[in-house]
C-alpha positions in Angstrom: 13.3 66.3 -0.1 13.7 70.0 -1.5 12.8 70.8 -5.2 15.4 70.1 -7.4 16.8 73.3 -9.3 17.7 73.1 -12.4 19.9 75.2 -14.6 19.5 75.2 -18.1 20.9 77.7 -20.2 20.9 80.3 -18.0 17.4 80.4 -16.8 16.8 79.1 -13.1 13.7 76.2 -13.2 12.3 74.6 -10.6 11.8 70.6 -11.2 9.1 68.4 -8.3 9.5 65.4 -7.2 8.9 64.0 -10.8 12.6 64.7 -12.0 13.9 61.6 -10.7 11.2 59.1 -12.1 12.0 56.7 -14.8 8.2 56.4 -15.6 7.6 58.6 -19.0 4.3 59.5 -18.1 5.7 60.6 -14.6 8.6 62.7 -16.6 6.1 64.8 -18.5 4.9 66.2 -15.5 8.1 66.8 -13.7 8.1 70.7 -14.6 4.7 71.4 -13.4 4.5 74.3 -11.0 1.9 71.4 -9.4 4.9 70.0 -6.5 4.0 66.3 -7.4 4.9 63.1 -5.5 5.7 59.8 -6.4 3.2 57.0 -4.9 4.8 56.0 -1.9 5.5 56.9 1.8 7.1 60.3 1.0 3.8 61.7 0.1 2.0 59.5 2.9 3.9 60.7 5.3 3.9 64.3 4.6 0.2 64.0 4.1 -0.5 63.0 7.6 2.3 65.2 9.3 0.9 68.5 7.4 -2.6 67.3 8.1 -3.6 67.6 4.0 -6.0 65.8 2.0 -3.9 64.4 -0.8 -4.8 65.5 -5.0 -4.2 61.9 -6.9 -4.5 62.0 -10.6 -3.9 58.7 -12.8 -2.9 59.2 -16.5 -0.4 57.9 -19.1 1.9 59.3 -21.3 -0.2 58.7 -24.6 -3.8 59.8 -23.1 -5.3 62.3 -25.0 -7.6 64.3 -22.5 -4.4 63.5 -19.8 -2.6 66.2 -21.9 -5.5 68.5 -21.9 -5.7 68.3 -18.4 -2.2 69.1 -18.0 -1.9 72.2 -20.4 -5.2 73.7 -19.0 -4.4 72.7 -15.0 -1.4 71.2 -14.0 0.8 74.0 -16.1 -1.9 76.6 -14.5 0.3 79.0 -12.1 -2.8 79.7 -10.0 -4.4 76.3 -9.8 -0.6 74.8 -8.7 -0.8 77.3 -5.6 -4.0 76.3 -4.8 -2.8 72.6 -4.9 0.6 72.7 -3.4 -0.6 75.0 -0.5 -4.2 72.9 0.6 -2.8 69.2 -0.7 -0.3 66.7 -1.6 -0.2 66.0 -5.2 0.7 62.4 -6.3 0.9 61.1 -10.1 0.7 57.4 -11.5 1.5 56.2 -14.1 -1.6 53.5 -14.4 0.6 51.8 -16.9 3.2 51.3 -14.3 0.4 50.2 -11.4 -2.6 48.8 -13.2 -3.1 47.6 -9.7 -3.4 51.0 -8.0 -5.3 52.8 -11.1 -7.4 49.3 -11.1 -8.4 50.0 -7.4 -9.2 53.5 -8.1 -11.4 52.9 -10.9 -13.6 51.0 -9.0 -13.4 54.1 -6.6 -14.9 56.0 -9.5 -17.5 53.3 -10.2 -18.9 53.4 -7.2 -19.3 56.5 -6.6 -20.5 57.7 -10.2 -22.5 54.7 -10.5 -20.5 54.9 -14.0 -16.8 53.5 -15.3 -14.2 55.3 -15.6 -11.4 56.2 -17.8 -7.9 58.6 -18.0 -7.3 61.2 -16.1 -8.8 59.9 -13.0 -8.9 62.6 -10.4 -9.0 61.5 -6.9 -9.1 63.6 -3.9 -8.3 61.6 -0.5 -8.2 62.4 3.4 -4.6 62.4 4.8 -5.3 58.6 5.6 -5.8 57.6 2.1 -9.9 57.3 2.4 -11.0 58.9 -1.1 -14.4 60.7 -0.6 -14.3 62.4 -4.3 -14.1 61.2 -7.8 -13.7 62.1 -11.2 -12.5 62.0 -14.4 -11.5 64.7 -16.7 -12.0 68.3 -15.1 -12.1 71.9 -16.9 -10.0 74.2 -15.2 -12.3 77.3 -14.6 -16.8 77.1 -13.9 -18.6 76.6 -17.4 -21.7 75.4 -18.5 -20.7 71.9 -17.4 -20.3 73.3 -13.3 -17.4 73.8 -11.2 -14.3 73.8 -12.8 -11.2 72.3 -11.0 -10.2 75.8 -9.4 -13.3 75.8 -7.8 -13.6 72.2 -6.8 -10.3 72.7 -5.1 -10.9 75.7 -3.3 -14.4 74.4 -2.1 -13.1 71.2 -0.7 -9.8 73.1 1.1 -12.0 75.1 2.2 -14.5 72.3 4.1 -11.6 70.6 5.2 -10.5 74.1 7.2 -13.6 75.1 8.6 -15.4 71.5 8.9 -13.2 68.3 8.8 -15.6 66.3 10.7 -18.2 66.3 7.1 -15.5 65.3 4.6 -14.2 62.5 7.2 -17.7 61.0 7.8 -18.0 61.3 3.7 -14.8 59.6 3.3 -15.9 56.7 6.1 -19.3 55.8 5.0 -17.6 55.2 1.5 -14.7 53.1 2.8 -17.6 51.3 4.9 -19.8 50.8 1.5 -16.3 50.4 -0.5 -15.8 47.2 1.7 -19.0 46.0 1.5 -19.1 45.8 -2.3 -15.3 44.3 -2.6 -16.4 41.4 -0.1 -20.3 40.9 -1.4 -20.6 37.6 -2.4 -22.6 37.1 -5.9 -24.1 33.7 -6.4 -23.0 30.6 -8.2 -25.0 30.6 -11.0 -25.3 26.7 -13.1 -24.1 27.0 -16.4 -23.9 24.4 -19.0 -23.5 24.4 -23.0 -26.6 26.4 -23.7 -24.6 29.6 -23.0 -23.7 29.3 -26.4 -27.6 30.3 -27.1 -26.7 33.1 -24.6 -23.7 34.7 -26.4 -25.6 34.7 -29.6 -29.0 36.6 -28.3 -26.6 39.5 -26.5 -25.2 39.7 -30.1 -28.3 40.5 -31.5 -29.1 42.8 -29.2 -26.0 44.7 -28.5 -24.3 44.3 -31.8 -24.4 47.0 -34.3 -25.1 44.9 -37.7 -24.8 48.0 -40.0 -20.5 49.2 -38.9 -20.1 45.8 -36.3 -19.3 46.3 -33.1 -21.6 47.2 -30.0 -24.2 49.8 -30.9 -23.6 53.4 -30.2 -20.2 55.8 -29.7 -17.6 56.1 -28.9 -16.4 52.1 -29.9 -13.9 50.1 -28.7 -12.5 47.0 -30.8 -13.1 44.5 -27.4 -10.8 41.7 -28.9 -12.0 39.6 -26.0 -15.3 39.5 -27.2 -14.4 38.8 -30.6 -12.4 36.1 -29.7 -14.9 34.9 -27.5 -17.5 34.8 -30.6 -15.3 32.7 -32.8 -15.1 30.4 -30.5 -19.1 30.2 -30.1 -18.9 30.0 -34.1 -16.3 27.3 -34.5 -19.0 25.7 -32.0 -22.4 26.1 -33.2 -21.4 27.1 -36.8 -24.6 30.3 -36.1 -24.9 32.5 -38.9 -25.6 35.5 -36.8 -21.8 35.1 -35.1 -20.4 35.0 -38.3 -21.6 37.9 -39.9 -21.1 40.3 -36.3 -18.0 39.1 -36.6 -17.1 39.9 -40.8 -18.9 43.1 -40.0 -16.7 44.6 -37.2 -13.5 43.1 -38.8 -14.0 44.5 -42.0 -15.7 48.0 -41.0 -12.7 48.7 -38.8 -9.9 47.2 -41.2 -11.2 50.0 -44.0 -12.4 52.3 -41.6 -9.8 55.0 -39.5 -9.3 53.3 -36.4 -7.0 51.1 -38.7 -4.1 53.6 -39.7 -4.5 52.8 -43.7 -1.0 54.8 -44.5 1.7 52.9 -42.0 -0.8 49.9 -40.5 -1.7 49.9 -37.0 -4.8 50.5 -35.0 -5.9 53.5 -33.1 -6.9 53.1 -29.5 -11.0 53.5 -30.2 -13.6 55.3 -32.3 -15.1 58.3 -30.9 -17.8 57.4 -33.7 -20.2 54.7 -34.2 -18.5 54.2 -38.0 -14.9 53.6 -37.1 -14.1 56.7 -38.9 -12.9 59.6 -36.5 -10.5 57.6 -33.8 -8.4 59.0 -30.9 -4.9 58.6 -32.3 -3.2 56.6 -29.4 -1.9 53.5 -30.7 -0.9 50.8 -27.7 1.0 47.7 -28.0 -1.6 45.9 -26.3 -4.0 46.5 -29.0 -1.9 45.6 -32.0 -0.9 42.6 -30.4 -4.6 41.2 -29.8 -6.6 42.3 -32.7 -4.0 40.8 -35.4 -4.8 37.7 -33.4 -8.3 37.7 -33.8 -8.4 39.1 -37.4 -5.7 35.9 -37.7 -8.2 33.9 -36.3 -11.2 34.7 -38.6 -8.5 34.9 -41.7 -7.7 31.0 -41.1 -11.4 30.5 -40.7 -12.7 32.3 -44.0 -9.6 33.0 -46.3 -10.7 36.7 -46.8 -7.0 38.1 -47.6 -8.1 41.5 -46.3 -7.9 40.0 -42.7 -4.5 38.6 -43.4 -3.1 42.1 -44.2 -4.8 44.4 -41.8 -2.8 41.9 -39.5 0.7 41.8 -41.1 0.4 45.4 -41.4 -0.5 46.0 -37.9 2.3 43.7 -36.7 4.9 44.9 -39.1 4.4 48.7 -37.9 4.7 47.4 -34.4 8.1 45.7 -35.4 9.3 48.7 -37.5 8.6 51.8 -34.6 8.1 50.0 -31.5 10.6 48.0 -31.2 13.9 48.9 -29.1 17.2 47.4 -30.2 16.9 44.0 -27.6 13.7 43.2 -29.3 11.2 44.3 -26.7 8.3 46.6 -27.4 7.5 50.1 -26.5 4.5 50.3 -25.0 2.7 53.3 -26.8 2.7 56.2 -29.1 0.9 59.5 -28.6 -2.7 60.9 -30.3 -0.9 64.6 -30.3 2.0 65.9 -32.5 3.3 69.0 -31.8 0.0 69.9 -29.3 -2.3 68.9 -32.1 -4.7 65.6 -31.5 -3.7 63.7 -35.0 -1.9 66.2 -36.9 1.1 63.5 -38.2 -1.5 61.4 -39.1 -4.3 63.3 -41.1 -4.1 65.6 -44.1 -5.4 68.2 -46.0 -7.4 67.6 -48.9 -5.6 70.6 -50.9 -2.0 68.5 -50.6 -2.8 65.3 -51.4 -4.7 66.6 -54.0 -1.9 68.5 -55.7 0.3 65.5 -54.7 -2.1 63.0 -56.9 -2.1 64.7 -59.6 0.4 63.0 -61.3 -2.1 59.7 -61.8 -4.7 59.6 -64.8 -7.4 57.9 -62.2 -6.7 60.8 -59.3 -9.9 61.0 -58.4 -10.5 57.6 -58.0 -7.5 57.3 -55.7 -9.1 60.3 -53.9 -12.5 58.6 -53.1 -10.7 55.4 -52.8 -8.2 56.6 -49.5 -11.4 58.8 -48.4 -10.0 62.3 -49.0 -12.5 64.7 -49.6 -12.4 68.6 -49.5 -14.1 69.1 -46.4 -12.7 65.9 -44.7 -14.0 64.1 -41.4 -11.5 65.2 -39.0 -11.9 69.1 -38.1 -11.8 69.9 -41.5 -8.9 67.3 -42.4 -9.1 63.9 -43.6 -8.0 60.4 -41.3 -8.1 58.1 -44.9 -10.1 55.7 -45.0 -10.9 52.8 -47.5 -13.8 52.5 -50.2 -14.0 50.2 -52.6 -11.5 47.7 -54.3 -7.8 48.8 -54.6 -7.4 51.3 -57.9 -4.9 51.4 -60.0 -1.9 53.0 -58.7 -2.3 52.4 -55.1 1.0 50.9 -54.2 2.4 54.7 -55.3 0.0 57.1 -53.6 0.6 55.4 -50.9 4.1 56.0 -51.1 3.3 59.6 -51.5 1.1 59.6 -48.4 4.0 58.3 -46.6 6.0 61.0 -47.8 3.8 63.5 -46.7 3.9 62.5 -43.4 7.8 61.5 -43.1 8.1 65.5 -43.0 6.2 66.1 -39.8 7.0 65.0 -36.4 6.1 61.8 -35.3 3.9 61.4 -31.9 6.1 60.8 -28.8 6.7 57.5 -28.0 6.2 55.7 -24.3 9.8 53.6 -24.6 8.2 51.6 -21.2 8.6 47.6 -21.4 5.7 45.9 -20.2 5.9 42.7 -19.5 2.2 41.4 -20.4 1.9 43.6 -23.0 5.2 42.3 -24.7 3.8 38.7 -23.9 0.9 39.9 -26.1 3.3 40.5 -29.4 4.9 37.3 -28.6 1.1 35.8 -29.0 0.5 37.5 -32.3 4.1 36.8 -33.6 3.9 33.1 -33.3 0.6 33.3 -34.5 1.4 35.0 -37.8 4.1 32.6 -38.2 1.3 29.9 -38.9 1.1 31.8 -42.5 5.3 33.4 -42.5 7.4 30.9 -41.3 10.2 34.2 -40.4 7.7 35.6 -37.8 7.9 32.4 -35.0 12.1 33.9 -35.1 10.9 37.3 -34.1 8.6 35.6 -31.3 11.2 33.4 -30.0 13.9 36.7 -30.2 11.6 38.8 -28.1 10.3 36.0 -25.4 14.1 35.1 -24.8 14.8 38.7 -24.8 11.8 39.3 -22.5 13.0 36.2 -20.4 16.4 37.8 -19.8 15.3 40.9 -19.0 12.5 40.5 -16.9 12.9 37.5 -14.9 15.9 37.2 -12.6 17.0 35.4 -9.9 13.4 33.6 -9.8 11.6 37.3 -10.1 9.4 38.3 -12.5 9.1 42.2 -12.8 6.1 44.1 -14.4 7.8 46.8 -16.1 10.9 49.6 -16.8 11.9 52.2 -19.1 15.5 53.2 -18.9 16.6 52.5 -15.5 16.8 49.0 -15.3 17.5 49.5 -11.1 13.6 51.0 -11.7 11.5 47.9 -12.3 8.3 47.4 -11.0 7.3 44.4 -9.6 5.5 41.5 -11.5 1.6 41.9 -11.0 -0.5 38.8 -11.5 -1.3 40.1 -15.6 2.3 39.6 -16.1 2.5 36.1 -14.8 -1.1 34.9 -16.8 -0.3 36.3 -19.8 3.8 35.1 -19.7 2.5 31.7 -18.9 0.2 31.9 -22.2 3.4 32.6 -24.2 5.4 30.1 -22.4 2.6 27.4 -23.7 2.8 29.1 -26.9 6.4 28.3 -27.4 6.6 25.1 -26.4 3.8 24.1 -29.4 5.4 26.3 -31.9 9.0 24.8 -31.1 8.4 21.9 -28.6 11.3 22.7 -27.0 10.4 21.8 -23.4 12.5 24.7 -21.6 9.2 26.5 -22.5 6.7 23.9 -20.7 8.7 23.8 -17.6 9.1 27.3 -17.0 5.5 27.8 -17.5 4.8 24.9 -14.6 7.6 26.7 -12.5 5.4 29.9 -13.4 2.3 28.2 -12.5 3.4 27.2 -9.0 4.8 30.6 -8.2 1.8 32.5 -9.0 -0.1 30.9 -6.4 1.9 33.5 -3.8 -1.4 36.1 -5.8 -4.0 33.7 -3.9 -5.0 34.1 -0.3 -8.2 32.8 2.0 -9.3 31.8 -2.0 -9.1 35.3 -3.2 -7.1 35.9 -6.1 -5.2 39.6 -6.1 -3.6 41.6 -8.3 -0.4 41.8 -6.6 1.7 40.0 -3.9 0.5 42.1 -1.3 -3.2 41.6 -1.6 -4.2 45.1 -1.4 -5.6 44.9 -4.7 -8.3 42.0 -5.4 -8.2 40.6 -9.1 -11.4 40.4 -11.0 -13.3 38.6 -14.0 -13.6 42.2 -15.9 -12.0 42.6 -19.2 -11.4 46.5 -20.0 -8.2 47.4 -22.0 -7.4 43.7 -22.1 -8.6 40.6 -21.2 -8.6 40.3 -17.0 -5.5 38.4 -15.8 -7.4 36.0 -13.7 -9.4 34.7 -16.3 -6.0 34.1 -18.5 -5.0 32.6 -15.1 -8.2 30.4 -15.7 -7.4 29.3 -19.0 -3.8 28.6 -18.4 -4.4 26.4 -15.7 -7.2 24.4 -18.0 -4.0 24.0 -21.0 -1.3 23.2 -18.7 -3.8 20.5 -16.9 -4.1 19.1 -20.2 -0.3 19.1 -21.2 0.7 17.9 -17.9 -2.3 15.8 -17.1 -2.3 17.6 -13.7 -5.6 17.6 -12.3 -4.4 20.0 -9.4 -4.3 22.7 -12.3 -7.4 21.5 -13.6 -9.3 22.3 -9.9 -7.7 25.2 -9.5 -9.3 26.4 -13.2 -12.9 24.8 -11.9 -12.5 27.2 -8.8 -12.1 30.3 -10.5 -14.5 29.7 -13.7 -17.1 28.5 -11.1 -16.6 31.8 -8.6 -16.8 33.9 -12.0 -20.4 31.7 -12.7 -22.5 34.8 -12.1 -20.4 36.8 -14.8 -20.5 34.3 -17.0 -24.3 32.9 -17.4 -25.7 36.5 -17.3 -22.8 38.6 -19.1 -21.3 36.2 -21.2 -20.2 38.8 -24.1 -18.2 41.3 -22.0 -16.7 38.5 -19.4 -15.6 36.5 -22.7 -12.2 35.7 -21.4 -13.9 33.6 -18.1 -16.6 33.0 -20.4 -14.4 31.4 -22.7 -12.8 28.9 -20.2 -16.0 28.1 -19.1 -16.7 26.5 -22.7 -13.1 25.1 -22.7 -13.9 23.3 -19.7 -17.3 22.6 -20.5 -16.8 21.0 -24.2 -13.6 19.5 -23.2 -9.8 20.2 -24.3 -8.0 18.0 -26.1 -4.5 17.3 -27.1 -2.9 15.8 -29.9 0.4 14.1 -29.8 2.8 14.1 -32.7 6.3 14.3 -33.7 6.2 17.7 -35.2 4.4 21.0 -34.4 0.6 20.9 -35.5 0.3 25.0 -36.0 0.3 24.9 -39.8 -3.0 22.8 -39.3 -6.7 24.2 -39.5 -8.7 22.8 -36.8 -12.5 23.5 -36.7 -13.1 22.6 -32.9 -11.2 25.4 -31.0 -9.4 23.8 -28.1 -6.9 21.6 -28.9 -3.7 22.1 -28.0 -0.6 19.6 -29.5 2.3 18.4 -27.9 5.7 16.0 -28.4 4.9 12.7 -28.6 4.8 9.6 -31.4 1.8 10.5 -34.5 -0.9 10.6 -33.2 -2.6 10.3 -30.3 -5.5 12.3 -29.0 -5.9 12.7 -25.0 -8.2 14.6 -22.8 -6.7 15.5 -19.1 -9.1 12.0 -18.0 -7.1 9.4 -20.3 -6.0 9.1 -24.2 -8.7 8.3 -26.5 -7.4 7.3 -29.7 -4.0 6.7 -32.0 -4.1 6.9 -35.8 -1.6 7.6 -38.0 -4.4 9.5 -39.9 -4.6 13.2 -38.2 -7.7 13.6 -40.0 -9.4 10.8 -38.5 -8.4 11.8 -35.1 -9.6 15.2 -36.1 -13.1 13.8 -36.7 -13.4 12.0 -33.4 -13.4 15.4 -32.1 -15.5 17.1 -34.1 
């Protein structure tokens, strides 16, 4: 395929291979003087006919450092000739294929001993065998080594004058690659005293002074917190409790929480929660509102309740398309500036105060100070009880902003990632009765969209005819939604799509391994990153839909995986919490209440029981049912 010319107004362009890509991410780059490919056999082919080592970088369209990559690189006239002469160039979209940036992070793991993160840069023979990594690289040499000019020409250069060295490279590490993938860790014994576990790798990795783990840059790991309320609602440990209030709190008042419009930020690059890359993903203000949620029903602290509504609410208001399914992300940049919609000078808000009598206490109260803590400017943040007058400077914040231009938004559908919103909205609806509408709206919507003809797909933008196939996250996390549903409504539509769900996934599994997609290139894992792993939401959906159907085929199935993922759990139980937690759902037991109406409005203190149609009440476990009462309470006890 020739590049694509393009006229516009008069001046002659020349678009790559990009132009035709319904991927956002993918679109950003399609002006590049960089020629880049598409993953797939176009740029294979070519690879191997040309004999060049193929250039792969991984990004999205929201990634901060992606973009800085891109301006000083990608958009560099003499870099692009240096790339489109000695290489094929390829560009995913690791929002699109979590499955091929999943397998290429480990790439990076293993050869920098280190994770990863966005842009991952790749270089590859013309088979595909990868023999460099990295991550973010500076264009030109500086203090930091070999920029990517250099790195370029040095490797082009080997694979002229010395192909043999970069091919035995690139074999010993597809030789030591293999190895790791099919090592074998051991099946550790775990039991209840994991608990114990959990709450001494709190101690010890929890910072007790701004929550969350110790050191920078932080990341809210929603897994993990969800994982410690359920060792809390367990053991009832003081030490749990207050990790927990600490993080929720620190980040609800601090900047990762966007105190004007609502909505979290994508990390800290602080240990405070102050100064936060401005990224906000769906994924993230679906999960957190459900642990703050969580800890809200728990301890009534109102603060939780409305870092949550707010977060949800923003999502609803900006990130919402007109068939009510969510966007997947916004941007960190405005106009080429990291944060400049979302932070302010101190001189105009300020001036803009100084209308209220108790200005200065709004000042120090939204965190505005002259010098700021943001290159000069301030991202608010929260001290101290709400002043007077806080309902109209924050109007007046708004307004400041509603005159700049808002970050662009990735308009790509997800499928788990909607599933995720559909979590949070029928949880919210435990305390707003008009949220469980908006979940129902967007799961039917999600339902219609992305499931036809008995196939689920992953994602799209515009081009509908452009979907990606489903990946095994998009199954897991549906199936959660679908057993969300059916409690919130009973309607039993919802229960036997999730079984019909449940049955198909099992096309992911092969010679017992799990993998992240049908054609199990890509092996699943027990690691939760952005997001809790799909196989261990596998786990735990097997364990709830055992219960509901007492179907002890699911229930094996759950006991397979949770015991492969042993190791993970009984040494690393805080940052493999999603396995970790159906490993104490299995191990405490799951019950499940029948009753004539939904039981969501209630607040349980024993963390896994699920509630289903049936006559009031009657308490089973997947073995047999234990007890009837018409007193819930009394049932409730028998748990406890």
């Amino acid at each position: 395929m020739k590049k694509i010319i393009l006229i516009i107004l008069g001046v002659i362009t020349m678009a790559n291979h990009l132009v035709n890509s319904d991927s956002p991410y993918l679109l950003q780059h399609k002006d590049n003087p960089v020629d880049w490919y598409e993953w797939g056999e176009e740029a294979f082919k070519k690879a191997k006919k040309e004999n060049k080592l193929i250039f792969l970088s991984i990004g999205y369209s929201t990634c901060h450092w992606c973009h800085v990559m891109e301006r000083e690189s990608f958009e560099n006239e003499e870099i692009a000739k240096i790339l489109n002469k000695n290489y094929v160039s390829i560009k995913v979209d690791r929002e699109e294929m979590p499955d091929i940036d999943k397998y290429y992070q480990k790439v990076y793991q293993l050869m920098n001993r280190r994770g990863g993160g966005w842009p991952l840069t790749i270089i590859m023979t013309p088979d595909k065998k990868p023999f460099y990594a990295a991550t973010y690289i500076p264009p030109h040499y500086s203090q930091f080594g070999p920029g990517l000019k250099e790195i370029l020409t040095a490797i082009a250069n080997d694979w002229k004058n010395n192909p043999s060295k970069i091919k035995e490279i690139a074999n010993n590490f597809e030789k030591y690659f293999k190895e790791n993938e099919n090592k074998t860790l051991p099946k550790e014994k775990v039991d209840k005293s994991i608990i114990t576990q959990i709450i001494k790798q709190v101690e010890s990795e929890f910072d007790f002074e701004y929550g969350g783990t110790k050191g920078a840059p932080k990341f809210p790991l929603e897994s993990t917190l969800d994982l410690m309320i359920d060792a809390y609602m367990l053991s009832k440990n003081e030490t749990l409790k207050k990790a927990i209030d600490i993080t929720l709190e620190k980040m609800a008042k601090g900047g990762i929480f966007d105190q004007v419009e609502g909505g979290f930020y994508r990390y800290s690059t602080d240990s405070k929660w102050e100064v936060p890359h401005f990224e906000k993903m769906l994924y993230n203000n679906a999960n957190l509102p459900m642990v703050y949620l969580r800890w809200y029903k728990i301890t009534g602290n109102e603060l939780y309740f409305e870092v949550a509504k707010r977060s949800i609410d923003e999502m609803i208001h900006r990130y919402r398309d007109k068939n009510s399914l969510f966007f997947s992300a916004s941007n960190a940049d405005s106009e080429g500036v990291e944060g400049k919609y979302f932070v302010y000078e101190y001189d105009e808000v300020n001036e803009a105060f100084s209308e209220f009598e108790n200005k200065d206490e709004l000042l120090k109260y939204f965190g505005i100070e002259k010098y700021g803590n943001f290159n000069g400017r301030n991202n608010p943040v929260i001290n101290g009880k709400k002043p007077k007058n806080y309902e109209k400077a924050l109007e007046i914040l708004k307004s400041i902003r509603s005159k700049r231009e808002f970050p662009f938004i990735d308009t790509k559908k997800i499928t788990a990632w909607n599933v995720m919103m559909i979590n949070a909205l029928f949880k919210i609806s435990e305390f707003d009765e008009s949220y469980k509408n908006e979940a129902i709206k967007t799961l039917n919507a999600l339902l219609d969209e992305m499931y036809q003809n008995g196939h689920l797909y992953h994602s799209y933008n515009k081009n509908k005819n452009a979907k990606k196939e489903g990946l095994l996250e998009d199954y897991a996390y549906l199936i959660s939604a679908l057993i969300n549903a059916y409690e919130y409504t009973y309607d039993e539509k919802y229960l036997q799509l999730a079984d019909k769900l449940l049955k198909e996934v099992k096309g992911f599994k092969s010679e017992g391994n799990w993998y992240m997609n049908k054609s199990h290139t890509i092996k699943a894992d027990y690691s939760d990153s952005a997001y809790a792993s799909s196989l261990s939401v596998l786990a735990n959906d097997f364990l709830d839909m055992s219960v509901l159907e007492f179907n002890f085929d699911y229930y094996t199935e759950a006991k397979e995986i949770i015991q492969n993922g042993s190791y993970y759990i009984k040494n690393y139980p805080l940052f493999y919490s999603k396995i970790t937690k159906a490993f104490l759902k299995s191990e405490f037991g799951e019950y499940v209440i029948k009753s004539l109406k939904p039981l969501y409005k209630e607040k349980f203190e024993y963390p896994y029981i699920l509630w289903e149609k049936g006559e009031d009440y009657e308490i089973c476990t997947i073995e047999r049912c234990i007890k009837k009462s018409n007193d819930l309470k009394l049932l409730l006890e028998e748990i406890q």
